[in-house]
N, C-alpha and C positions, 0 to 999 in steps of 0.2 A: 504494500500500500504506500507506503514511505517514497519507494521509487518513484510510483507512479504520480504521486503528487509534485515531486520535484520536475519529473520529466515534461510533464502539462501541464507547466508552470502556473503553480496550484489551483488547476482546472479549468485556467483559459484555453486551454489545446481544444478543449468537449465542447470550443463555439463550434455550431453548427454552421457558421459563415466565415468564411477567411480566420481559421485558427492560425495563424503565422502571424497574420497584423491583430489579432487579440493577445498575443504571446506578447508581440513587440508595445501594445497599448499600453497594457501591465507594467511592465521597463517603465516605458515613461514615465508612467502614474505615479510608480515606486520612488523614482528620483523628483519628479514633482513635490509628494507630499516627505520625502526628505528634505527635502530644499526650506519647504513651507512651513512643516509641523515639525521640524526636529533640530530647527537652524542647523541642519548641517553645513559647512562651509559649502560654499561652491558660484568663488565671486570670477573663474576664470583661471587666468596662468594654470599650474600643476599644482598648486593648493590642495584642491581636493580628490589627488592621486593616493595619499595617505589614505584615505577611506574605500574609494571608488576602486581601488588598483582588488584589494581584500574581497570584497565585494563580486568582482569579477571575475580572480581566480578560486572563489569558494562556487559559485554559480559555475565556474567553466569543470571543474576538478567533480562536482556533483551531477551535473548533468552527461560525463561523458560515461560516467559510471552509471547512471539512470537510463540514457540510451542503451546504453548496455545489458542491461539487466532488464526492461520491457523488450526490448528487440526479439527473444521467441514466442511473446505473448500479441505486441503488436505489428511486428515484422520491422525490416530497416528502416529507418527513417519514415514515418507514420506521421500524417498531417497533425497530429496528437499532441506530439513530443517540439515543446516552440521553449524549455528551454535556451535551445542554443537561439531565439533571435530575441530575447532578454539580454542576454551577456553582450550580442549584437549591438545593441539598442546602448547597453551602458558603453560599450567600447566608442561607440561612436561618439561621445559626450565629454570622453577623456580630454582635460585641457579648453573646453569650453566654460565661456563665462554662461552662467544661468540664467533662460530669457526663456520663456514659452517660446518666442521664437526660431532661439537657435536648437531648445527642443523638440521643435515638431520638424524643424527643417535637417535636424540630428536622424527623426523618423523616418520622415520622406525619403531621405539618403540612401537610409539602411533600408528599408523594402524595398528600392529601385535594384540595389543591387544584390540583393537575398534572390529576389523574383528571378532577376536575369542572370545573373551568376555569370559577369565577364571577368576577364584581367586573370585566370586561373583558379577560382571560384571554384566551378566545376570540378575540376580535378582534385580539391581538396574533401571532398564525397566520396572518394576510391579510396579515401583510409578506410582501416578496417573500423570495426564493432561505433562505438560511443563516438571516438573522434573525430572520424569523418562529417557523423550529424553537426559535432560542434564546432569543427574548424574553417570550414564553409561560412558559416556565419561569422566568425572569427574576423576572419578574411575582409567581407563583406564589409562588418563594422570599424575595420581599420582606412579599409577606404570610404566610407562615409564619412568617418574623423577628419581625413585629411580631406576632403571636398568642402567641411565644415570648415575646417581652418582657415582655408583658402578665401571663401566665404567671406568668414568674420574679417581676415586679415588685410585686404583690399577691397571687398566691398562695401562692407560694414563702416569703418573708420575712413572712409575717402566722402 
């Protein structure tokens, strides 16, 4: 049970409509109301890597073992299992100053390229068991980070 609730990142996966962007909504949500309800830092620079970094390797290190362990109950990678586009969702935000904005457009990012899976995305799915599901998204949320930075760093400030 334990697994299963990690893996469906605690039951968003059982949306009956786009479980990937209910996986990835959750992420937001989760750094929203840290942001909001818990003053967690998170004014920008690498400040809130201290937290964030922890956060996404306990979520990366739990879900690769949760894919792993639903994978003979739900088969590989199962629309079910939206762990890995949480961790996505947080990687993408790494080094972002906190704005709804840079949040949803941290989202948008990250589902463009979860969906499409360019730049060798794809090929990160041919790992084996857990980490395949998670490194893909991994992947993904490292270049939404950096499209985000790009973003804030000459578009935003000019």
């Amino acid at each position: 049970m334990f697994w299963k609730i990690i893996a469906s990142g605690f039951g968003s996966g059982y949306s009956p409509f786009a479980p990937g962007t209910a996986g990835a909504l959750l992420a937001a949500l989760v750094l929203w109301a840290l942001h909001g309800f818990c003053q967690v830092p998170f004014d920008g620079g690498w400040e809130q890597a201290g937290w964030l970094l922890p956060l996404i390797g306990c979520f990366f290190f739990l879900g690769v073992a949760a894919a792993a362990r639903v994978e003979p109950v739900w088969g590989h990678d199962p629309s079910k299992v939206v762990v890995d586009e949480m961790v996505g969702v947080w990687i993408a935000m790494l080094g972002a100053p906190f704005s709804l904005n840079n949040l949803a457009l941290a989202f948008v990012l990250f589902r463009v390229f979860d969906i499409w899976k360019p730049l060798g995305i794809r090929r990160m799915e041919s790992l084996p068991g857990g980490w395949g599901v998670m490194m893909d998204d991994v992947l993904a949320g490292v270049y939404a980070c950096l499209l985000l930075h790009v973003w804030i760093l000459f578009l935003v400030k000019n």
